[in-house]
KOLLORO-756515 format. One line per 8 residues: number of its first residue (from 1); their letters; for each residue z, x negated, y of N, C-alpha, C, CB. Coordinates in nm, 3 decimals. Each point is the difference from the previous one (the first is absolute). Glycine has a CB too. Layout:
<recs>
NUM) a) Z X Y Z X Y Z X Y Z X Y  ...;
</recs>
This chain:
<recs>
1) xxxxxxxx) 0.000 -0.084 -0.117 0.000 0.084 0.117 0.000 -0.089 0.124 0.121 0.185 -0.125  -0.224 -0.131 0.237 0.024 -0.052 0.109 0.107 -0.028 0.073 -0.156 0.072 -0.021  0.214 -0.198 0.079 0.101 0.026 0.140 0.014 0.145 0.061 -0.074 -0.233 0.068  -0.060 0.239 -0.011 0.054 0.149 0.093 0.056 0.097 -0.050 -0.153 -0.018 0.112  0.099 0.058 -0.253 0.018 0.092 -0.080 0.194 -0.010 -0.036 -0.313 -0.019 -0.094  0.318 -0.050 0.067 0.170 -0.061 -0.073 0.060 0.061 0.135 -0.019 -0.287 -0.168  -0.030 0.203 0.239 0.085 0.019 0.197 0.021 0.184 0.028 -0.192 -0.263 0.157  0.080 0.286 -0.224 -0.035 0.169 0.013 0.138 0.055 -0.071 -0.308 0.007 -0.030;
9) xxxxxxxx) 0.323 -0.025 -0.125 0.084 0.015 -0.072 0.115 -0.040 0.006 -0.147 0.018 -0.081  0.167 -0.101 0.181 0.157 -0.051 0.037 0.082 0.112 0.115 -0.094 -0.289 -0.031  -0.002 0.309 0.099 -0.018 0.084 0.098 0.031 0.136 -0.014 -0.142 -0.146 0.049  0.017 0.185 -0.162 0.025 0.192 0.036 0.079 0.034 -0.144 -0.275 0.094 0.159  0.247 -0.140 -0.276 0.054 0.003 -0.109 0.176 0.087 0.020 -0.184 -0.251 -0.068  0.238 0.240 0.136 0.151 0.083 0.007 -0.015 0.104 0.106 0.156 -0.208 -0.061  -0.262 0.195 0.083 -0.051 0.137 0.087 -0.084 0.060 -0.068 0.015 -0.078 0.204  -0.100 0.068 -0.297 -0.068 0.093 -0.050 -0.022 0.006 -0.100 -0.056 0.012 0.136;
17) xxxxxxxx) 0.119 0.102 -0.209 0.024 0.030 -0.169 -0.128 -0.049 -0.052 0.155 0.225 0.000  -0.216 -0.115 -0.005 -0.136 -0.077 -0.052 -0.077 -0.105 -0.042 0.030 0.108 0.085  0.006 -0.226 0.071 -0.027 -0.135 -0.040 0.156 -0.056 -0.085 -0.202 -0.041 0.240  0.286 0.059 -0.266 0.106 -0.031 -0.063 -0.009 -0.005 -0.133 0.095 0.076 0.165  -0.140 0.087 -0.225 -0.040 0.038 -0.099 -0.116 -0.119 -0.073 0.072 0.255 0.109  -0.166 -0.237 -0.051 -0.122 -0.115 -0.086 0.020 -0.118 0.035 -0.182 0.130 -0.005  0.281 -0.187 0.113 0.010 -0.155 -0.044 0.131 -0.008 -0.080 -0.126 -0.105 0.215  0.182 0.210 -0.205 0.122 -0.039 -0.166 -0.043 0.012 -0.099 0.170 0.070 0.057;
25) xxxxxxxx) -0.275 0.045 -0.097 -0.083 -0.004 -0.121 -0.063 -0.099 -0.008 -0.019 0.192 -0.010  -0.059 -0.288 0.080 -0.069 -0.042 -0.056 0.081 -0.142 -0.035 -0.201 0.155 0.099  0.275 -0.188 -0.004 0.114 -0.154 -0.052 0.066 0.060 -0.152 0.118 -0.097 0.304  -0.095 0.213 -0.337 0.053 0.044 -0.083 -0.111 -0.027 -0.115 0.157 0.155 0.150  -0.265 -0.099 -0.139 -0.146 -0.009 -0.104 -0.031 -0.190 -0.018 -0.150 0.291 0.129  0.125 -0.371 -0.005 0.016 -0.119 0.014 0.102 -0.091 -0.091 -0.079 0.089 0.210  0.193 -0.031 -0.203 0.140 -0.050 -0.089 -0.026 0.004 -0.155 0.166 0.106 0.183  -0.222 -0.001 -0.216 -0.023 0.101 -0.120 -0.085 -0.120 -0.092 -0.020 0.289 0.140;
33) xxxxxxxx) -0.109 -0.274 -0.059 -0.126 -0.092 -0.042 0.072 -0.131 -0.023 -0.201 0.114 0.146  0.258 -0.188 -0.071 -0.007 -0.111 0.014 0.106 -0.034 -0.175 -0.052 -0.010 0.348  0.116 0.100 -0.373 0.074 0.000 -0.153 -0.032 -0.040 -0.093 0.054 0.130 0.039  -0.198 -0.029 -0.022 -0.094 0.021 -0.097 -0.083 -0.090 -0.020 0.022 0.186 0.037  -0.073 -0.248 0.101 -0.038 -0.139 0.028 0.043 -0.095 -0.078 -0.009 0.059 0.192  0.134 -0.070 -0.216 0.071 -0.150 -0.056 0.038 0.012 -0.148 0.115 -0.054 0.233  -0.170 0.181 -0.273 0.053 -0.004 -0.116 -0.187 -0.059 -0.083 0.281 0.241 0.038  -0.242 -0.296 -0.151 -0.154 -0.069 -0.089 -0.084 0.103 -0.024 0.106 -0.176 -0.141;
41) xxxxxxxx) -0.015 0.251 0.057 -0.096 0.127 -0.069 0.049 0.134 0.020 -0.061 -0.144 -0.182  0.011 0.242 0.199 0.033 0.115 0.040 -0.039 0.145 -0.123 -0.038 -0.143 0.267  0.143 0.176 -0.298 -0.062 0.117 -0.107 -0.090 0.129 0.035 0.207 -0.065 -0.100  -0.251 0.129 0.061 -0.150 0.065 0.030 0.082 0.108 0.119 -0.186 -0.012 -0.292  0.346 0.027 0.280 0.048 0.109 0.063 0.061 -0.044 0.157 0.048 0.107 -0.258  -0.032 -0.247 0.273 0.001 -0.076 0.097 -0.122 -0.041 0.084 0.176 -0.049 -0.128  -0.300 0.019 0.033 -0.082 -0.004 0.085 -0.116 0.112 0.080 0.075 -0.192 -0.132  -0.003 0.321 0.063 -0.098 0.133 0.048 0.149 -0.028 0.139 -0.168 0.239 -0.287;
49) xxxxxxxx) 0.269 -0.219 0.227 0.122 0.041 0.160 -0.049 -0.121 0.110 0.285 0.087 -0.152  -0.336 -0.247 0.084 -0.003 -0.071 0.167 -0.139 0.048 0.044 0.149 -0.249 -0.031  -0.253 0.291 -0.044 -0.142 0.059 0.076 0.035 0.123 0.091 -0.158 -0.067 -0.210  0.252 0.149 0.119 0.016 0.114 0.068 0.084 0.001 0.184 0.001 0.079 -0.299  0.090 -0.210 0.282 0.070 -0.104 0.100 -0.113 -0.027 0.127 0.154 -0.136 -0.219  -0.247 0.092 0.182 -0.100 -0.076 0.040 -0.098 0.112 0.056 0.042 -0.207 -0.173  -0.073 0.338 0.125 -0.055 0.073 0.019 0.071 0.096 0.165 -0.083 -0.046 -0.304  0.207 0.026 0.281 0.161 0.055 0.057 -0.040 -0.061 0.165 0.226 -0.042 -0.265;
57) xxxxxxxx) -0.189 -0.111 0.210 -0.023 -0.078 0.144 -0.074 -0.029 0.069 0.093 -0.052 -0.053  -0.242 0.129 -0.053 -0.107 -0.058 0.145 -0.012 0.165 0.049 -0.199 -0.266 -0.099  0.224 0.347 0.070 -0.030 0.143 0.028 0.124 -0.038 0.140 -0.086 0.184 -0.296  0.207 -0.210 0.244 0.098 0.013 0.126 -0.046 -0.109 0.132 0.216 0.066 -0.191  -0.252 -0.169 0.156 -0.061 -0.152 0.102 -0.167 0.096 0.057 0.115 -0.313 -0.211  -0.152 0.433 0.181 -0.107 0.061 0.071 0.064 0.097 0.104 -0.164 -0.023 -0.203  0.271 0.068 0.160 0.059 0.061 0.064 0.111 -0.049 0.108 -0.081 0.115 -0.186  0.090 -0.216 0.169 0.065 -0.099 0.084 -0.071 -0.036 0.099 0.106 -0.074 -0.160;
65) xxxxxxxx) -0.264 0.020 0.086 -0.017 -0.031 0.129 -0.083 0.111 0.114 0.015 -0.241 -0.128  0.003 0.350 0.111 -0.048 0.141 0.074 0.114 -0.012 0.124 -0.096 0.183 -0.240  0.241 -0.226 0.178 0.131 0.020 0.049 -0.007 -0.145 0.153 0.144 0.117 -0.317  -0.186 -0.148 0.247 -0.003 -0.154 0.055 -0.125 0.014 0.126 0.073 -0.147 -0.275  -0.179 0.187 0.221 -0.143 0.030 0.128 0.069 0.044 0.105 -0.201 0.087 -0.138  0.265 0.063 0.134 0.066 0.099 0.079 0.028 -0.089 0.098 0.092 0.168 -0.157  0.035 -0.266 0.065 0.064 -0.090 0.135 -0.040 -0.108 0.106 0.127 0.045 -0.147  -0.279 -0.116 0.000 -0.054 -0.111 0.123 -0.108 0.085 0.107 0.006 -0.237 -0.190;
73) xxxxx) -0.041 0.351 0.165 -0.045 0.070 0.069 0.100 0.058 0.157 -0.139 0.030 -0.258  0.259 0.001 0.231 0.108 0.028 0.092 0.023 -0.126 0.059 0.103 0.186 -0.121  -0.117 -0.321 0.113 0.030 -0.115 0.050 -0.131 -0.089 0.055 0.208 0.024 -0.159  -0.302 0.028 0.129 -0.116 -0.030 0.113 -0.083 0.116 0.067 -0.027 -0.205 -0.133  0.134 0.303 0.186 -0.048 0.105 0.046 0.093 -0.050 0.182 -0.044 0.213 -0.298;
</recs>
């Protein structure tokens, strides 16, 4: 993620549920993966849950960054 973007999120993140919501999900989805990441081999029921993970966090990181436009849009206005 960009500087500005983070700066964005330092910023409005305790002001606005919304952006709160998908950047805890997604550090949360991020955390998740990264488990799954370190482990060698993964059983067929682990690796449908980290796709399904993976599927999770980019759907929420699209929606993030909708959250995120709004604001660099409000800051070069």
């Amino acid at each position: 993620m960009e500087r500005q973007d983070l700066d964005i999120i330092a910023e409005w993140k305790e002001r606005d549920p919304e952006l709160k919501r998908f950047v805890d999900e997604h550090e949360e989805y991020e955390r998740r993966l990264d488990e799954f990441n370190r482990r060698p081999y993964l059983t067929a029921a682990e690796s449908m849950e980290r796709k399904r993970l993976q599927k999770l966090k980019l759907a929420g990181r699209d929606k993030l960054e909708q959250i995120l436009a709004k604001y660099r849009q409000k800051e070069s206005a």
